[in-house]
N, C-alpha and C positions, 0 to 999 in steps of 0.2 A: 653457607646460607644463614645460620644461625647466626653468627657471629657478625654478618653484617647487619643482620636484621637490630641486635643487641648494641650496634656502635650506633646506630642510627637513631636508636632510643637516648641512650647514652649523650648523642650530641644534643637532643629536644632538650635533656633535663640542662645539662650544661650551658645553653641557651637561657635556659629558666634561670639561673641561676645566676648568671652574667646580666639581665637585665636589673636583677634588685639593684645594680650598683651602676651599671654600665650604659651608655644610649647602642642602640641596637647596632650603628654600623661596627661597633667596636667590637661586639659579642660576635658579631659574624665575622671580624678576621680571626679572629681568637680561636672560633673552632675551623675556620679554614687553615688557618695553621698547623691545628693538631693532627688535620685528615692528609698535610703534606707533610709531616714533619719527616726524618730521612730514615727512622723504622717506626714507621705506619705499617707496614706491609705484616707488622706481629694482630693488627687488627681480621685479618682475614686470615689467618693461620689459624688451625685447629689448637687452640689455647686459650686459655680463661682469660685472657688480658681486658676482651671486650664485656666479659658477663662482672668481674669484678672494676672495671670502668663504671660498668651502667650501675650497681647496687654502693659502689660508694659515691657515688655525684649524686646519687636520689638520696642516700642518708644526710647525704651535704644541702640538701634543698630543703629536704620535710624540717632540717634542725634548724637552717634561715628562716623558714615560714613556722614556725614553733607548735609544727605537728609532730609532737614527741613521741608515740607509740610506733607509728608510721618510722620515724628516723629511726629509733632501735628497730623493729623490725630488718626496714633494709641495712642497716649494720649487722644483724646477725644473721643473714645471710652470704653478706659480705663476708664478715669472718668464715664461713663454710667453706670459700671460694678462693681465699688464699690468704698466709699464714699473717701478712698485713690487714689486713680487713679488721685487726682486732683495735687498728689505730683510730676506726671509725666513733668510737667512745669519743676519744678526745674534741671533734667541732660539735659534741653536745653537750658536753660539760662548758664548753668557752662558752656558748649561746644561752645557757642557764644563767651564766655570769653575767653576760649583757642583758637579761631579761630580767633579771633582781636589780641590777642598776641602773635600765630606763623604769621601771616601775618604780623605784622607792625601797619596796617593801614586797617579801613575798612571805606568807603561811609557811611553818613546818611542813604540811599535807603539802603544797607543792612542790617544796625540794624534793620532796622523797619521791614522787611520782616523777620527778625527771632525770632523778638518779638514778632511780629501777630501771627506765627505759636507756639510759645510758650505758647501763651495766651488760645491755642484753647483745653487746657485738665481744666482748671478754666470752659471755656466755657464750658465743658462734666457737671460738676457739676452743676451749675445752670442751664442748663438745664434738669439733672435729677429731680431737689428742685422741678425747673415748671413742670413736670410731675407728682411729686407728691401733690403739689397744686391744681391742674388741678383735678385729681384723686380725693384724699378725704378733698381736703378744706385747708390739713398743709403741707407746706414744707417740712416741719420734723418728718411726719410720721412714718418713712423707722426707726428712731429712736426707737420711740414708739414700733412697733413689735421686733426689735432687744432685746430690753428691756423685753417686755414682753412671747418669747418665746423663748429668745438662752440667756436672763441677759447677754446683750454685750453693751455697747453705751463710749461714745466718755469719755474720762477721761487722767489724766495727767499721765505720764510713772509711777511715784514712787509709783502712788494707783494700776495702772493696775499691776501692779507686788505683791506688797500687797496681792490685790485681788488673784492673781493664786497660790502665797504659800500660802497664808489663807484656799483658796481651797484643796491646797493638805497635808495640815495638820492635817484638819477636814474632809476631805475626810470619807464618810463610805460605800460605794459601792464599794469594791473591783474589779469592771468592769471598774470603772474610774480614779482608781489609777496611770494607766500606762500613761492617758493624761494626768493629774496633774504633775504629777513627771515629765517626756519628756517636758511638756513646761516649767516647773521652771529650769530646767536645760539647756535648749537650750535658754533662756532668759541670763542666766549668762554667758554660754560658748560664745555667740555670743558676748555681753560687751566688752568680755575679747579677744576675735578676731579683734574687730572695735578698741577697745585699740592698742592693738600689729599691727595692720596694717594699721594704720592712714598714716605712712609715706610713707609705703613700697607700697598702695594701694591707693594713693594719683591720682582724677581723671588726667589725662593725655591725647595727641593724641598719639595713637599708629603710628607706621610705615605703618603697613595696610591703618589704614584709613586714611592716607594724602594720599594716590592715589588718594581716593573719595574725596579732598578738593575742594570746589566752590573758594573760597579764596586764592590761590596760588598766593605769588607775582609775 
């Protein structure tokens, strides 16, 4: 129940988000896509997928609409929530950059103030590490079970890939066939997306959120 209630937030912001750039029927295949894609079904499964969904598309919005404390915030919750979430720094550092070069010019006092809030989804992670230090003695615990009960842990893109066609090669349980094959596929199609729409989907301010600009000369 929870986890739907958090996909469904999750989709509003996403919504939000897609219109700065997008006319609304497009936004709406886009998250009817996400709600078919062929493992949706981790959406309703007792797992964080839909709480760290919903706290990074909100850090991705408050950082488009250049509500900065708001974006760190839900970035360092986000970090809380899984061990990526510390990636949420990065679309406020970019939006800083586009908001120093639609403005002209910006104060020392403003960099600093949106570098602080930039800083504060790193901060999410180290302070997870320290709760699991705290907890069983290793920082890097949360590793160790990943490892020993889902064989998941941190590796470089060309092995994790590897890894999931290796998987679904040698696959012999015909129950798991359909998540092997759906993420080696959706691994390539997506490539082949980020390829094709590097220029076309190039971060930007949209129209919308220059209303909400602090920075306006």
């Amino acid at each position: 129940l929870l986890n739907t209630i958090l996909l469904a937030l999750a989709c509003m912001v996403m919504f939000r988000i897609g219109i700065l750039d997008f006319d609304r029927a497009s936004v709406h295949r886009a998250v009817q896509y996400l709600l078919v894609f062929p493992v949706a079904f981790f959406w309703h499964n007792p797992y964080s997928e839909p709480l760290f969904f919903f706290l990074s598309a909100l850090s991705f919005y408050y950082a488009r609409t250049h509500r900065w404390w708001q974006a760190g915030l839900a970035g360092f919750l986000c970090a809380l929530t899984r061990a990526t979430g510390v990636l949420c720094a990065i679309p406020l550092v970019l939006e800083a950059f586009y908001v120093a070069r639609q403005s002209g010019r910006l104060r020392f006092g403003q960099w600093v103030k949106m570098g602080a809030w930039s800083g504060l989804a790193p901060l999410g992670t180290v302070c997870y590490l320290a709760l699991n230090y705290v907890v069983t003695g290793n920082a890097f615990m949360f590793l160790t079970h990943q490892k020993e009960h889902w064989s998941n842990g941190f590796q470089l893109f060309p092995h994790a890939v590897d890894t999931v066609v290796q998987r679904m090669v040698t696959n012999q349980t015909p129950t798991h066939a359909a998540l092997w094959i759906s993420q080696s596929l959706a691994i390539f199609f997506f490539l082949f997306l980020m390829v094709m729409g590097v220029k076309r989907l190039r971060p930007k301010i949209g129209r919308a959120s220059c209303r909400d600009m602090e920075y306006v000369p």
